[in-house]
N, C-alpha and C positions, 0 to 999 in steps of 0.2 A: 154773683152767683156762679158758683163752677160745674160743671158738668158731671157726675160720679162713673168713671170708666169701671167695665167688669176687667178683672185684672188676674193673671196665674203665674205665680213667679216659680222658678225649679233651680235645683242646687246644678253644678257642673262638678262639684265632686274636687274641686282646684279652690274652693273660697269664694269663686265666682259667682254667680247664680243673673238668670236672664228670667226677666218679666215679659207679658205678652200683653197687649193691653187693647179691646175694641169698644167700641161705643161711645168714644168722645172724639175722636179726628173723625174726616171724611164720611160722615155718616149716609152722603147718597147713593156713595160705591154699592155695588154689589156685598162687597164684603172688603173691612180695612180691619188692619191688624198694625200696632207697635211695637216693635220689638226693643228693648233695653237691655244692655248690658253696660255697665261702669258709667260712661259719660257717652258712648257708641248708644243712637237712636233713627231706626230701621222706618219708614212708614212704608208699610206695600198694600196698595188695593187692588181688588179684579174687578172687572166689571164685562157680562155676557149679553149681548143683545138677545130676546126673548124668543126669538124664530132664525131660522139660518135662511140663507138666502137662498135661491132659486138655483138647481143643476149643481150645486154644491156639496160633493161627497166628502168632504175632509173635515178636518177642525181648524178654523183659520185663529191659531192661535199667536199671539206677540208678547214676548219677554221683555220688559227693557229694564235695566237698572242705573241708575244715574245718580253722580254722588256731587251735591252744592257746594262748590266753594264756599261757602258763607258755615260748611260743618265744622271745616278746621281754622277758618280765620284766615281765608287767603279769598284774592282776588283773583279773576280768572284772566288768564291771557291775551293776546291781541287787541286791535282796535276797540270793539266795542264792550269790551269788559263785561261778558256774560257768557255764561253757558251757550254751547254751539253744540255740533255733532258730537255724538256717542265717541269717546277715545276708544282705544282698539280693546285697553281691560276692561272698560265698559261693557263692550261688545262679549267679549267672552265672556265677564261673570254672568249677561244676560243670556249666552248660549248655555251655561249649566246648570240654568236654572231653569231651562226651557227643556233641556234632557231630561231632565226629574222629574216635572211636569207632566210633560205630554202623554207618556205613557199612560198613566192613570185617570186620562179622562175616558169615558166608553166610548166603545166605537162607532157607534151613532149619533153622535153628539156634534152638530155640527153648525153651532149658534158662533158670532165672531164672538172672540174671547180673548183681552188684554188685560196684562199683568204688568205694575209699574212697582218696582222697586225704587225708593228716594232715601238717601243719607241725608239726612240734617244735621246729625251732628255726629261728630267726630272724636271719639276718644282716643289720646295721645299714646302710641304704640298697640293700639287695636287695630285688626283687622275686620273690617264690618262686611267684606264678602264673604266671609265663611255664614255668615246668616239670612242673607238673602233667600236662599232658599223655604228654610224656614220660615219667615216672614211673608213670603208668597202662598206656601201650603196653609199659614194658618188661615191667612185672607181669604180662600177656598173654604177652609174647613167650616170657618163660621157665618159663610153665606150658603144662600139657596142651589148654588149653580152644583152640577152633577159631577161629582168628583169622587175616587177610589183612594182616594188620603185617609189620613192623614203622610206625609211624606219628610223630611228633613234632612239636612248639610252638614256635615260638619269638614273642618279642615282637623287631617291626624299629622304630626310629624313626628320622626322620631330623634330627639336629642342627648347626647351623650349615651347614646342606646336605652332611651324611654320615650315612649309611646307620648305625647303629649295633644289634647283636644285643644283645637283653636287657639294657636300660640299666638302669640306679641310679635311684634313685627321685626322688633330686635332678636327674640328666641329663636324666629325661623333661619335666620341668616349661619346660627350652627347647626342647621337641619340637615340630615344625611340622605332624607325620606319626606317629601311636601307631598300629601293627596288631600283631593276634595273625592269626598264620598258622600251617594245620596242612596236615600234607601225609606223604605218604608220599615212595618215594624217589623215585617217579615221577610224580605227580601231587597239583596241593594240592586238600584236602577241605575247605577250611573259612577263612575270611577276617572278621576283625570289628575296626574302630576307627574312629580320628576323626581329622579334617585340618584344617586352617587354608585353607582354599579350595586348593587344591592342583590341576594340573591332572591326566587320564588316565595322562598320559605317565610323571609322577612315582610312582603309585600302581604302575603294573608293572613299572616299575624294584626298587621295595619289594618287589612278592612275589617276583621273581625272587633277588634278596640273598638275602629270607628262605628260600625253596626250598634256596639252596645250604648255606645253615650246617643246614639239616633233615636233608639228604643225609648229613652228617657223623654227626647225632645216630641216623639210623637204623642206618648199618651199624656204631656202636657198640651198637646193641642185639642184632644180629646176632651181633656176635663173643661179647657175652656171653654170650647163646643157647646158643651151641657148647659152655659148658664147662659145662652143663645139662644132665643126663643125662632130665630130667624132662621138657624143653620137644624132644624131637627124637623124641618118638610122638606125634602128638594122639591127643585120645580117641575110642574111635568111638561114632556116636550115629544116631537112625534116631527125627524128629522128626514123621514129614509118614508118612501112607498115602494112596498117591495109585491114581487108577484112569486108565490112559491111556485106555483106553476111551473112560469117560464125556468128560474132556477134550478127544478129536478129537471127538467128539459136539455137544460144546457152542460148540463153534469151529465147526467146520461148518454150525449150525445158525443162529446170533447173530453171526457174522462182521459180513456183508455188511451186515445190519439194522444194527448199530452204526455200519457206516461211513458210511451214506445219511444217521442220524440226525447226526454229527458234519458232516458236506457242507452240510449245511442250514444251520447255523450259526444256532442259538434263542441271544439274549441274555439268555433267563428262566431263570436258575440252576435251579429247583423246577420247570418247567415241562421243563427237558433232565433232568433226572434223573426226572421220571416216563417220560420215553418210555423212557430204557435201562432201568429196572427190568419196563416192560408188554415187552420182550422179554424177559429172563429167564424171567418170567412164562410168557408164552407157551410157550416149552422145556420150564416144569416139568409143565406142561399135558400134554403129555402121555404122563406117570407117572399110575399108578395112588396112591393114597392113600400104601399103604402104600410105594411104591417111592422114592414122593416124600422120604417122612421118612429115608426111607433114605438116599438121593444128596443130599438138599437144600446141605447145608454144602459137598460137595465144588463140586457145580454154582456155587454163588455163588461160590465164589472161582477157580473156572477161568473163571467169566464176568467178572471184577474185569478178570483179565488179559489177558480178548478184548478187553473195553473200551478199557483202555489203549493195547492197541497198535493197535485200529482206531482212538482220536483221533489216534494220533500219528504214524499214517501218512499221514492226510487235510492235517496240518499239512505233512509234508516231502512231499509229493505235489501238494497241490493247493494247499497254502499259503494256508491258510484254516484257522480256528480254529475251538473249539467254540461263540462266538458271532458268528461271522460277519465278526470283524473282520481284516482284513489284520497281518502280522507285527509291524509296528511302530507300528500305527494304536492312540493311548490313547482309552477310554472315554469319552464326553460327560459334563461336568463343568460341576457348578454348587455355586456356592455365597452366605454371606451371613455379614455380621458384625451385631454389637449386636445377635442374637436373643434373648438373656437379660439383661433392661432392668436388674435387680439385682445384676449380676456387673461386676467390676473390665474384665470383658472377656469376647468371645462370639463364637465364628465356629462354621457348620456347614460342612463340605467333604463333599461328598459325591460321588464317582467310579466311574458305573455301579451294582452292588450293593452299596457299599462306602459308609458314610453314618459319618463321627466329627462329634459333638457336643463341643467344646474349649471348657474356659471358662478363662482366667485370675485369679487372685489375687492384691495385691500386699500385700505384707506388711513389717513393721520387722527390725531386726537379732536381737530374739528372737522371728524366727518360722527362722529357719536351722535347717536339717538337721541334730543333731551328728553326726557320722560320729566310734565308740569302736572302731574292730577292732585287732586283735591286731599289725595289721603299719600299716595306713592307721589314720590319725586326722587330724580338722579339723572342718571344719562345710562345708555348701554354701549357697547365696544363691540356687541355681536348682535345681528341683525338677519333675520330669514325673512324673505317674499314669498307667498304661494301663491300661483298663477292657475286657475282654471277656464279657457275659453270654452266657446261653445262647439271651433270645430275638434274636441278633444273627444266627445260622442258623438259626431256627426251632426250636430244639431246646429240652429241657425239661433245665435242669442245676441244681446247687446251687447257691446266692446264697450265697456267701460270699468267704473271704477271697483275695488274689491268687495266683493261680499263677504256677510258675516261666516259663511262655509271655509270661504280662502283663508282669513283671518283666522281663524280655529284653529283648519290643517297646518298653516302655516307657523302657530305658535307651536302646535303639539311637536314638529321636525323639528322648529329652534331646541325647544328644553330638551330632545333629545341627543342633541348635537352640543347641547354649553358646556354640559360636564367633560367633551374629552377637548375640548379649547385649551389652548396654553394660558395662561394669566401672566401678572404681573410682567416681568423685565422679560420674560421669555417671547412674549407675544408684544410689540409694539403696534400693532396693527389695528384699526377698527376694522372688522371685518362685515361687509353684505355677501348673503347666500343669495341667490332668485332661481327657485324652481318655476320653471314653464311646463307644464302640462301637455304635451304633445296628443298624448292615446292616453284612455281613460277607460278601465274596464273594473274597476276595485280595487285599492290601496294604495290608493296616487300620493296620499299624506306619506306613506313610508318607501314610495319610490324615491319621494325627493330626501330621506332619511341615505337613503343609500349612494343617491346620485351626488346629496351632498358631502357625505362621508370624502367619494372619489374625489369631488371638486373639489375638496380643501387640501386635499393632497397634492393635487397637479397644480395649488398654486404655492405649494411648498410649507401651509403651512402646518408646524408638529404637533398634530394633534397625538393627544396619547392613543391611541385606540381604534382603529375604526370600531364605526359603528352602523349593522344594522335594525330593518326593522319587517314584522310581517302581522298581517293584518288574520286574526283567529276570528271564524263563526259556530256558530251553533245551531243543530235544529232539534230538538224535542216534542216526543208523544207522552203526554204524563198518565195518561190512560193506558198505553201500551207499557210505558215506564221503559222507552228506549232514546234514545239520544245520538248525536253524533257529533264529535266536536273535527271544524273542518279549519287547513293549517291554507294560507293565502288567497283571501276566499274574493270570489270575484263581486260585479257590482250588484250583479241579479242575487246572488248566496245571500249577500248584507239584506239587501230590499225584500228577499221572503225567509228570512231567520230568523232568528231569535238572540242572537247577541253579533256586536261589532266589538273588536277587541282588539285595540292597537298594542303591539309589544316592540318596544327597539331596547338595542342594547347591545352590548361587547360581549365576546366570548367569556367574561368577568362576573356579568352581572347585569340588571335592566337599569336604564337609565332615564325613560320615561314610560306612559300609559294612557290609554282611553280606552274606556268600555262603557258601551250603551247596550241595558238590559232588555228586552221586550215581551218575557216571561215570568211568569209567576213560579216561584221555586226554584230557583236554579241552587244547586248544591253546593258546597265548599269541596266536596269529593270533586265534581263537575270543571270546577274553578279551576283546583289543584292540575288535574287532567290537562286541560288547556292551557298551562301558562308550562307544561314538562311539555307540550306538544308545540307550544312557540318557542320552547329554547334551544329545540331540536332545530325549528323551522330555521330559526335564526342562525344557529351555528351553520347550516345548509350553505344559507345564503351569503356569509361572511366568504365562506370556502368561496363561490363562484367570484366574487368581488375581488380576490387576491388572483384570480387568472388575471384580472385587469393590472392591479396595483396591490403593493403590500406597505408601502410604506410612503411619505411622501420625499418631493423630490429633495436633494438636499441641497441645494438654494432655489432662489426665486428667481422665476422668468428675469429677462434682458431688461423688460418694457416695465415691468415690478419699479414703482417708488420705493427707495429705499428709507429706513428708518434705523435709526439708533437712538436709542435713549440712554442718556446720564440723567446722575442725580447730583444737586448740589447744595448746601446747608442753606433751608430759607432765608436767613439772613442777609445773601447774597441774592433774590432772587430780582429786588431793585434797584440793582447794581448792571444785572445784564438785563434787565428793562430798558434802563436807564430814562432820565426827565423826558414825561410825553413819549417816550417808547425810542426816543434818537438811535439810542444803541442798540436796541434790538433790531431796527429798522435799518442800518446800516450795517450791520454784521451780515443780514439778509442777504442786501442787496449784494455784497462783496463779496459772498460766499454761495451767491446762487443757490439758497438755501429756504424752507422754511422751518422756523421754529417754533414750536409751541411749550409753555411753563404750565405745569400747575402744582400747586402749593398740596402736596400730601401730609400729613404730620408734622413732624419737623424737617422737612426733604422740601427741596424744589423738585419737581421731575422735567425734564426737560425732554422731547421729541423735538428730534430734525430730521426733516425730509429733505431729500434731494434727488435725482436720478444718478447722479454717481457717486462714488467711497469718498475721493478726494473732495469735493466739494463738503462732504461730513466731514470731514479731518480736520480740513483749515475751520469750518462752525465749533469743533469741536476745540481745537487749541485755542479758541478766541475767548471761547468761556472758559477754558481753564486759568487763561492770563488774567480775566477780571476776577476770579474767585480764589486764585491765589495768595498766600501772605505775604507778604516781603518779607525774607529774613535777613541779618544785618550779615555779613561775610558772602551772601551770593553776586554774581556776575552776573549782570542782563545785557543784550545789545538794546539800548533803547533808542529812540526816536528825539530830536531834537525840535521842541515844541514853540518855545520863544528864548530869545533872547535880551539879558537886561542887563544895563552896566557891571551889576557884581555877578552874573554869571549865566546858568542857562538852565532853564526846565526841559528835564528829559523825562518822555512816557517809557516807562522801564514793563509796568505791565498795560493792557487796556484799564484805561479810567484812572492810571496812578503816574499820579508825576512826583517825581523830588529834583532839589535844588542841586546842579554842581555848580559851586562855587568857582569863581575864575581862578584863586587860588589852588585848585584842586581838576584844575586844566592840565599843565605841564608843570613839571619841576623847575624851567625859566619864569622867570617871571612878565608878566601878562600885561600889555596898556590897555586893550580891549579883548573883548569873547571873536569877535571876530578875526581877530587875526589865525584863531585856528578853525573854531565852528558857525555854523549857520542853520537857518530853519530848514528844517528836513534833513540834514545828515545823520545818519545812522552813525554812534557812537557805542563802543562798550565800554560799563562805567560797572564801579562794585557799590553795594549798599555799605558805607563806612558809618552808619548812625541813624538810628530813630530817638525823635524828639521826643520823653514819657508825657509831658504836659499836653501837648498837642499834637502831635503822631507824626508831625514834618520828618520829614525824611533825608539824610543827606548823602551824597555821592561822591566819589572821586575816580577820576581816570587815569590821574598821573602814577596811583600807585598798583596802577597795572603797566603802567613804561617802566625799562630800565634808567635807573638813578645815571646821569652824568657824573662823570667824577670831577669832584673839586680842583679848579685851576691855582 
């Protein structure tokens, strides 16, 4: 007996078409959904606990997506051959699906709430993160729990200058333009990828494409909806006890005080936030003890939201910020490179309260990334760390290992930073970024954008471009129908605005993005606005960065490992192996070298590291002698290897011996090889013959002596 699943399949408009399928997986979940496309199958369940927990003002929401080895027929790595911790693209796909998300649940809603994305299987050059999302929203859409969806993802790139939804994993690799875009039917929530210098124009062309293939995917979640008898009552819930009372109270009292203090515009981050707490303060004053402990919790959070909307009336009103600066005016900025005299590379950038410490490292071919997941596998040559402690805001946190936030920032500065890398023979280098976070006031992900620009300069390497980056906000009255779009916005502008808007890029073009929506309506007019207002911000801050540095240096530090790479015909490439590695392991050690092969096409590639030139020189003629041909008329000095009654093996290249005959010793005639050679004498001999049967080789020395004349 099988199970009859309710089912809604939709075309993609490519041939493709993706079915949704609930009612037969997971049926205790809250709400499960299957997603299919080709041989790629998606299962995402929510599930909400029915009351939220006690003192609980938020939505304790968790994203996780996790992809089985068992989708694409591989086995998972390490000792115990099983899934372990979330890998780091795990972690991100989970973070953008939790950005599209979160928004749409109401603001009262505040039951714990987990969303589990699962690949099971895996189709060959699919990409099953561009569906995630989707998969999550329907799981939502077709249970009880309270949600503003339907919502959905798609990934747009653009190839050979066409727009393409959800490419093949081979198609993306000619991609100029990779975004993941989320959005509802009306509005997108959520923007993150990377560009090849691309300019504005091109980038909202992209979300708009993407927007319309979203359209499609939501009101397929809609139809599915309908034949769900589950998803057409939400459940009722009563998360919040509020007192309107004390609320006009605490407004009427803190209003006016917030907004005088906001007018003033302080640029001392801790120095503005004492003065709005010494009003709270004030208010609670005067409560009695006991009335205090009473109202305290509701009074703080009805004053959160006097705050708020007194900054952000002062912004669309007076057009003045919380520290004093003009809408599109960025922050006084300074910085400096080769601050850490022992590092491959060292820049500070530091942007108002915002201070990243970037060092760079260069490293050989086994210092690479491997990248082993379930769907992606390779290795990387470029590598970014984002560091966020806790004394970066003052605060007291655990020192430990990275969060999903680091992980995020820190991939959005990588993508920023890969398109102006050198590649191929240009670049032998694996290279690590590591931003440390020093000061933290908003836009610490595109400090270390800038700090790493500097630091890949000061360690010499040519990148095409610098690159910055500046972080755009947004606030909006849709009732007044005013708005203000704000150019390097600090941590407080992000925390009561309405959009986060990462933009880096070269005087050229953008080269990466993120933006997180938190409005309904935002305009493409609005959009446009903001991304001609980051390209201003950008070019701004390119200019301060060239007080520092304009180009990098033109070699590498003293203490820099050196590298060079050749190439050499694979067929060679077991020859400077050589049996069990001899040869390679002994060229090493004689040339105080290391070497690394790897087999590209039809090329060996070879890197050798060494700290000095000479030591590459002798690595380098050692493989030229094993990869050389012998031709029959050249001259070698070769090495005398054994000797045997008819004559003597000499190594003319590494790894190649031929015979000189004792007759082909001297022009006298010979009782033994000894009487003129021995093991280890350096002799110069000519190639007089190759064998065609068997490739023996033969030599002679005497007819590089002068002939005696006949007696």
């Amino acid at each position: 007996m099988s199970i009859q699943a309710i089912t809604k399949t939709f075309q993609m408009g490519d041939g493709r078409s993706i079915t949704l399928e609930t009612g037969k997986l997971a049926k205790q979940a809250d709400g499960s959904v299957v997603v299919k496309m080709g041989n790629t199958l998606l299962l995402a369940t929510v599930v909400a606990a029915q009351d939220a927990k006690e003192d609980v003002d938020f939505l304790p929401l968790s994203v996780d997506y996790k992809e089985k080895y068992a989708s694409t027929g591989k086995f998972p790595g390490g000792f115990f051959k099983r899934e372990g911790r979330p890998s780091e693209y795990e972690i991100l796909i989970s973070r953008l699906v939790d950005r599209a998300l979160r928004p749409l649940f109401p603001d009262d809603f505040h039951a714990e709430t987990q969303v589990i994305i699962q690949l099971f299987s895996g189709g060959e050059n699919e990409s099953p993160d561009a569906l995630a999302a989707l998969a999550a929203s329907a799981a939502l859409t077709v249970s009880d729990i309270p949600f503003n969806g339907p919502i959905s993802e798609v990934r747009v790139a653009r190839i050979n200058g066409k727009f393409v939804i959800n490419p093949g994993l081979k198609e993306m690799e000619e991609a100029d333009l990779e975004l993941m875009v989320a959005a509802s039917e009306d509005n997108i929530l959520m923007v993150e990828g990377e560009m090849k210098e691309v300019s504005e124009a091109v980038m909202l062309e992209a979300l708009k494409t993407a927007h319309d293939a979203i359209k499609i995917q939501c009101q397929a979640q809609k139809e599915l909806a309908e034949m769900v008898e589950k998803s057409k009552t939400k459940r009722e819930y009563c998360h919040e006890n509020n007192n309107e009372e004390l609320r006009e109270k605490v407004k009427g009292a803190t209003y006016q005080k917030c907004y005088d203090i906001a007018l003033k515009g302080n640029p001392d981050k801790h120095a503005r936030s004492d003065s709005f707490k010494a009003v709270l303060e004030e208010f609670l004053q005067g409560y009695t003890e006991e009335e205090r402990a009473e109202i305290q919790g509701l009074a703080k959070r009805y004053f959160h939201d006097v705050e708020k909307e007194a900054v952000r009336n002062v912004i669309l009103n007076e057009r003045i910020r919380l520290d004093g600066r003009k809408l599109n005016q960025i922050r006084p900025i300074w910085s400096e490179i080769d601050y850490l005299p022992a590092t491959h590379g060292s820049a500070i950038f530091t942007r108002g309260e915002t201070q990243a410490l970037v060092t760079v490292t260069l490293g050989s071919k086994m210092d690479e990334q491997t990248i082993d997941g379930a769907v992606i596998e390779g290795s990387s040559k470029f590598i970014l760390h984002y560091n966020f402690p806790g004394f970066s805001t003052g605060e007291v946190r655990r020192f430990g290992s990275p969060g999903r936030r680091e992980i995020g920032h820190g991939n959005l500065a990588m993508r920023a930073l890969k398109e102006v890398i050198p590649t191929g023979e240009e670049n032998p280098y694996t290279i690590r970024v590591v931003s440390e976070i020093l000061e933290s006031n908003g836009s610490s992900s595109m400090a270390t954008v800038c700090g790493g620009t500097l630091a890949l300069m000061d360690a010499g390497v040519k990148i095409r471009r610098p690159v910055a980056g500046i972080a755009m906000g947004l606030i909006t009255d849709t009732k007044a129908e005013k708005y203000a779009v704000l150019s390097d916005i600090l941590g407080d502008e992000d925390h009561l605005g309405d959009m986060d808007f990462k933009v880096t890029g070269t005087k050229d073009g953008i080269t990466a993005c993120q933006m997180d929506i938190k409005v309904d309506g935002l305009s493409y007019q609005i959009l446009e606005e903001a991304l001609e207002q980051a390209r201003q911000g950008r070019i701004h801050i390119l200019g301060e960065m060239a007080k520092t540095a304009t180009e990098p240096r033109a070699d590498y530090k003293e203490h820099v490992p050196r590298i060079e790479r050749m190439s050499i015909p694979k067929e060679f490439i077991g020859a400077v192996i050589g049996p069990g590695g001899k040869v390679i392991q002994e060229m090493q050690r004689e040339t105080n070298t290391t070497i690394v092969i790897e087999e590209v096409g039809n090329l060996g590639m070879i890197d050798i590291v060494s700290p000095d030139k000479a030591s590459i020189e002798a690595a380098k003629a050692r493989i030229r002698g094993i990869v050389a041909v012998p031709e029959i008329g050249e001259i070698y000095d070769g090495t005398v290897k054994s000797i045997v009654p008819f004559g003597a093996f000499v190594e003319i290249l590494p790894g190649k011996e031929a015979l000189l005959h004792i007759s082909e010793i001297e022009w006298n005639r010979l009782e033994k090889v000894e009487e003129v050679l021995h093991e280890g004498d350096k002799v110069r001999v000519k190639l007089i013959g190759i064998d065609d049967r068997n490739g023996k080789m033969k030599l002679s020395r005497k007819v590089l002596l002068e002939k005696p004349e006949r007696k």
